[in-house]
N, C-alpha and C positions, 0 to 999 in steps of 0.2 A: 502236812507230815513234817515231822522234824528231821531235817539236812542228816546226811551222815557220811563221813569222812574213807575215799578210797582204802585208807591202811584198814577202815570195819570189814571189809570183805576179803581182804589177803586171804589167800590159800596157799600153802608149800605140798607140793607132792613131792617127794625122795622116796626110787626105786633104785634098783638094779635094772641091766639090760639080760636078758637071759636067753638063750640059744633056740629056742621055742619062735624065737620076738624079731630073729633075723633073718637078714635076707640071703641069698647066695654069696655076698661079699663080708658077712658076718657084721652087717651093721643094723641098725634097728627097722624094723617096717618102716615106710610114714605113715601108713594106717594107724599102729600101733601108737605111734606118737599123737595122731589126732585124737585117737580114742582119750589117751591117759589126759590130752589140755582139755579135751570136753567134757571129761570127769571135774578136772579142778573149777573150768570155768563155771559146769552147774553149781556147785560151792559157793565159788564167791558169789553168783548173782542170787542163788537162796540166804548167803547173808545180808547182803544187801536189803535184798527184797523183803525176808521173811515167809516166803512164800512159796508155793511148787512153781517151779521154773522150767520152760522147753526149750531148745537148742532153736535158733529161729535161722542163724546164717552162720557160715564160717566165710566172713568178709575176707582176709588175709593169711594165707601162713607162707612163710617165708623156709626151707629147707636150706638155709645158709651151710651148715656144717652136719658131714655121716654123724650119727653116733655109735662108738662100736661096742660090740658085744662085751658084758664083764663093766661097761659104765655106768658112773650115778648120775643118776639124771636128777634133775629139780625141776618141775613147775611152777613158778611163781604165777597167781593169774589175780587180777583184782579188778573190780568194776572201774571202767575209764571215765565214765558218762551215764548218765539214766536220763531217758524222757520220760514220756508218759505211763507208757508199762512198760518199754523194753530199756534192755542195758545194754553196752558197750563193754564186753571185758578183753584187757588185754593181758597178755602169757608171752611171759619169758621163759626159754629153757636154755637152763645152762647145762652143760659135764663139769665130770669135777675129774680134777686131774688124781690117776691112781695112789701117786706116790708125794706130790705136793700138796695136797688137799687144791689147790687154786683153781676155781670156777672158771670159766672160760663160756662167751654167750654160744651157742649152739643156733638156734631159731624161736623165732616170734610169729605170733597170732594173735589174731581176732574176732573174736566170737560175737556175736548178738544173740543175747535170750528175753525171753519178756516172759513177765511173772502171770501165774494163771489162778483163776477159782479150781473147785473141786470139779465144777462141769467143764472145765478147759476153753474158759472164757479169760481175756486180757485184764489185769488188776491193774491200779495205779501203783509206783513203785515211787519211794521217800528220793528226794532230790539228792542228788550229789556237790559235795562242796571239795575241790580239790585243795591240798594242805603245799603239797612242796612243786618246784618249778617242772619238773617231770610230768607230777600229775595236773598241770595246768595246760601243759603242752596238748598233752593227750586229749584230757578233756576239750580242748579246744580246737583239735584236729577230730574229733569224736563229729562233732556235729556238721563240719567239711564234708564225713566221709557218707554221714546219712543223707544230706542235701542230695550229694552225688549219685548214692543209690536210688533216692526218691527219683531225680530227673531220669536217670535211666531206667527208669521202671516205667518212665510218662505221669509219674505221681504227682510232681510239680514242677509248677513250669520253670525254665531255667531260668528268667527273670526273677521270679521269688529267693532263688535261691543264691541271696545274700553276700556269707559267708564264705562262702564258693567264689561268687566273682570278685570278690575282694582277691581273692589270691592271684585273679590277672588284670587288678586293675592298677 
Protein backbone atom coordinates (compact mmCIF):
# COMPACT_ATOMS: atom_id res chain seq x y z
CA UNK A 1 0.00 0.00 0.00
CA UNK A 2 1.21 3.39 -0.85
CA UNK A 3 2.51 5.55 2.61
CA UNK A 4 0.21 8.47 3.16
CA UNK A 5 1.14 11.62 5.03
CA UNK A 6 -0.68 12.66 8.66
CA UNK A 7 -1.82 16.34 7.12
CA UNK A 8 -4.15 13.19 4.45
CA UNK A 9 -6.42 12.63 7.44
CA UNK A 10 -6.65 16.19 9.16
CA UNK A 11 -10.13 16.90 10.23
CA UNK A 12 -11.28 20.47 11.82
CA UNK A 13 -14.53 20.37 13.53
CA UNK A 14 -15.70 24.23 14.50
CA UNK A 15 -18.88 24.53 16.74
CA UNK A 16 -20.42 26.56 19.26
CA UNK A 17 -20.78 25.54 22.89
CA UNK A 18 -24.72 25.81 23.42
CA UNK A 19 -26.69 25.79 26.85
CA UNK A 20 -28.22 22.25 26.06
CA UNK A 21 -24.18 21.07 26.18
CA UNK A 22 -23.51 22.46 29.78
CA UNK A 23 -23.07 21.57 32.89
CA UNK A 24 -24.41 23.33 36.29
CA UNK A 25 -21.25 25.54 36.04
CA UNK A 26 -22.20 26.44 32.39
CA UNK A 27 -19.17 24.91 30.79
CA UNK A 28 -19.35 22.04 28.27
CA UNK A 29 -20.14 18.32 29.35
CA UNK A 30 -16.97 16.13 28.87
CA UNK A 31 -19.26 13.64 27.45
CA UNK A 32 -20.05 16.01 24.99
CA UNK A 33 -16.53 16.90 24.20
CA UNK A 34 -15.68 13.11 23.86
CA UNK A 35 -18.53 12.58 21.67
CA UNK A 36 -17.71 15.70 19.04
CA UNK A 37 -13.32 14.17 19.15
CA UNK A 38 -14.82 10.61 18.39
CA UNK A 39 -16.77 12.16 15.51
CA UNK A 40 -13.56 13.98 14.15
CA UNK A 41 -11.38 11.21 14.97
CA UNK A 42 -13.74 8.53 12.99
CA UNK A 43 -12.93 11.12 9.99
CA UNK A 44 -9.56 11.16 10.05
CA UNK A 45 -8.97 7.32 10.41
CA UNK A 46 -11.74 6.83 7.39
CA UNK A 47 -9.39 9.06 5.61
CA UNK A 48 -6.62 7.51 6.17
CA UNK A 49 -7.99 4.11 5.93
CA UNK A 50 -10.53 4.42 3.22
CA UNK A 51 -12.62 2.32 4.96
CA UNK A 52 -15.42 1.86 7.72
CA UNK A 53 -13.69 2.56 10.90
CA UNK A 54 -14.76 1.51 14.82
CA UNK A 55 -13.76 3.35 17.85
CA UNK A 56 -11.40 0.50 19.37
CA UNK A 57 -9.99 2.72 22.75
CA UNK A 58 -9.92 6.24 24.05
CA UNK A 59 -6.13 5.74 25.18
CA UNK A 60 -6.00 9.44 26.66
CA UNK A 61 -7.88 12.60 27.22
CA UNK A 62 -6.62 15.13 29.11
CA UNK A 63 -9.51 17.79 30.46
CA UNK A 64 -6.74 20.44 30.97
CA UNK A 65 -8.99 23.54 30.54
CA UNK A 66 -13.62 24.28 31.33
CA UNK A 67 -14.77 25.19 28.21
CA UNK A 68 -17.54 27.66 28.60
CA UNK A 69 -20.81 28.09 27.19
CA UNK A 70 -21.27 30.61 24.08
CA UNK A 71 -17.26 29.04 22.96
CA UNK A 72 -15.84 27.88 19.59
CA UNK A 73 -14.37 25.08 19.84
CA UNK A 74 -12.12 23.34 17.08
CA UNK A 75 -11.12 19.79 16.90
CA UNK A 76 -8.13 19.14 15.07
CA UNK A 77 -7.67 15.18 14.94
CA UNK A 78 -5.25 13.33 12.46
CA UNK A 79 -4.00 9.83 12.40
CA UNK A 80 -0.46 9.74 14.56
CA UNK A 81 0.48 6.14 13.65
CA UNK A 82 -1.08 3.04 11.69
CA UNK A 83 -0.23 -0.51 12.16
CA UNK A 84 -1.64 -3.31 10.84
CA UNK A 85 -5.33 -2.29 10.88
CA UNK A 86 -5.52 -0.14 13.67
CA UNK A 87 -4.61 3.70 13.88
CA UNK A 88 -3.46 6.03 16.48
CA UNK A 89 -5.36 9.41 16.21
CA UNK A 90 -4.50 12.22 18.05
CA UNK A 91 -6.98 15.61 18.90
CA UNK A 92 -6.25 18.81 19.67
CA UNK A 93 -8.96 21.13 21.14
CA UNK A 94 -8.52 24.52 21.17
CA UNK A 95 -11.29 27.77 22.22
CA UNK A 96 -11.05 30.65 20.57
CA UNK A 97 -10.95 33.64 22.19
CA UNK A 98 -14.54 35.70 21.74
CA UNK A 99 -13.21 39.02 21.05
CA UNK A 100 -9.40 38.36 19.87
CA UNK A 101 -10.12 35.50 17.68
CA UNK A 102 -6.64 33.84 19.45
CA UNK A 103 -6.82 30.07 20.00
CA UNK A 104 -5.73 28.96 23.15
CA UNK A 105 -5.07 24.83 23.69
CA UNK A 106 -8.09 23.60 25.86
CA UNK A 107 -7.33 19.47 25.95
CA UNK A 108 -6.00 16.60 24.10
CA UNK A 109 -6.71 12.95 23.18
CA UNK A 110 -6.20 9.84 21.90
CA UNK A 111 -8.24 7.48 20.17
CA UNK A 112 -7.45 4.08 18.51
CA UNK A 113 -9.74 2.89 15.63
CA UNK A 114 -8.99 0.02 13.17
CA UNK A 115 -10.53 -0.15 9.84
CA UNK A 116 -13.11 -2.98 9.22
CA UNK A 117 -14.76 -5.09 6.18
CA UNK A 118 -18.51 -5.01 5.53
CA UNK A 119 -18.74 -8.04 7.95
CA UNK A 120 -16.74 -6.22 10.77
CA UNK A 121 -13.74 -7.94 10.25
CA UNK A 122 -10.00 -5.98 10.82
CA UNK A 123 -8.58 -4.67 7.19
CA UNK A 124 -5.09 -3.65 6.53
CA UNK A 125 -4.66 0.17 6.71
CA UNK A 126 -1.90 2.14 4.12
CA UNK A 127 1.36 2.84 6.29
CA UNK A 128 1.98 6.10 7.76
CA UNK A 129 4.92 8.39 6.89
CA UNK A 130 5.14 11.45 9.37
CA UNK A 131 6.13 14.96 7.47
CA UNK A 132 7.03 17.64 10.32
CA UNK A 133 9.05 17.16 13.92
CA UNK A 134 5.57 17.06 15.67
CA UNK A 135 4.23 14.38 13.72
CA UNK A 136 7.51 12.42 14.24
CA UNK A 137 7.29 12.73 17.74
CA UNK A 138 3.92 11.39 18.00
CA UNK A 139 4.41 8.73 15.74
CA UNK A 140 7.16 7.73 17.58
CA UNK A 141 5.48 7.91 20.98
CA UNK A 142 2.38 6.02 19.12
CA UNK A 143 4.08 2.76 19.15
CA UNK A 144 5.63 3.37 23.20
CA UNK A 145 2.08 3.73 23.88
CA UNK A 146 0.80 0.35 22.04
CA UNK A 147 3.86 -1.80 23.44
CA UNK A 148 2.59 -0.52 26.73
CA UNK A 149 -0.98 -1.39 26.20
CA UNK A 150 -0.06 -4.81 24.76
CA UNK A 151 2.20 -5.61 28.15
CA UNK A 152 -0.63 -4.58 30.16
CA UNK A 153 -3.05 -6.61 28.51
CA UNK A 154 -0.47 -9.77 28.97
CA UNK A 155 -0.20 -9.45 25.06
CA UNK A 156 3.50 -9.28 25.11
CA UNK A 157 5.83 -9.84 27.02
CA UNK A 158 7.73 -6.96 28.62
CA UNK A 159 10.97 -8.04 27.27
CA UNK A 160 9.83 -7.71 23.58
CA UNK A 161 8.67 -4.58 24.13
CA UNK A 162 11.70 -2.69 22.80
CA UNK A 163 10.69 0.74 22.36
CA UNK A 164 9.33 0.89 25.91
CA UNK A 165 12.54 -0.11 27.48
CA UNK A 166 14.50 2.02 25.67
CA UNK A 167 12.81 4.86 27.60
CA UNK A 168 14.50 3.47 31.00
CA UNK A 169 17.42 2.37 29.67
Amino acid sequence: MTPKHPIDSLTTLTDLVLPSETNPLNNLFGGELLARMDRAASIAARRHSRRIVVTASVNHVAFNRSIPLGSVVTIEAKVSRAFTSSMEIFLDVWIEDRESGNKTKANEAIYTFVAVDETGNPVAVPPLEPQTEEEKSRFDAALRRKQLSLVLAGKMNPHDATELKALFL
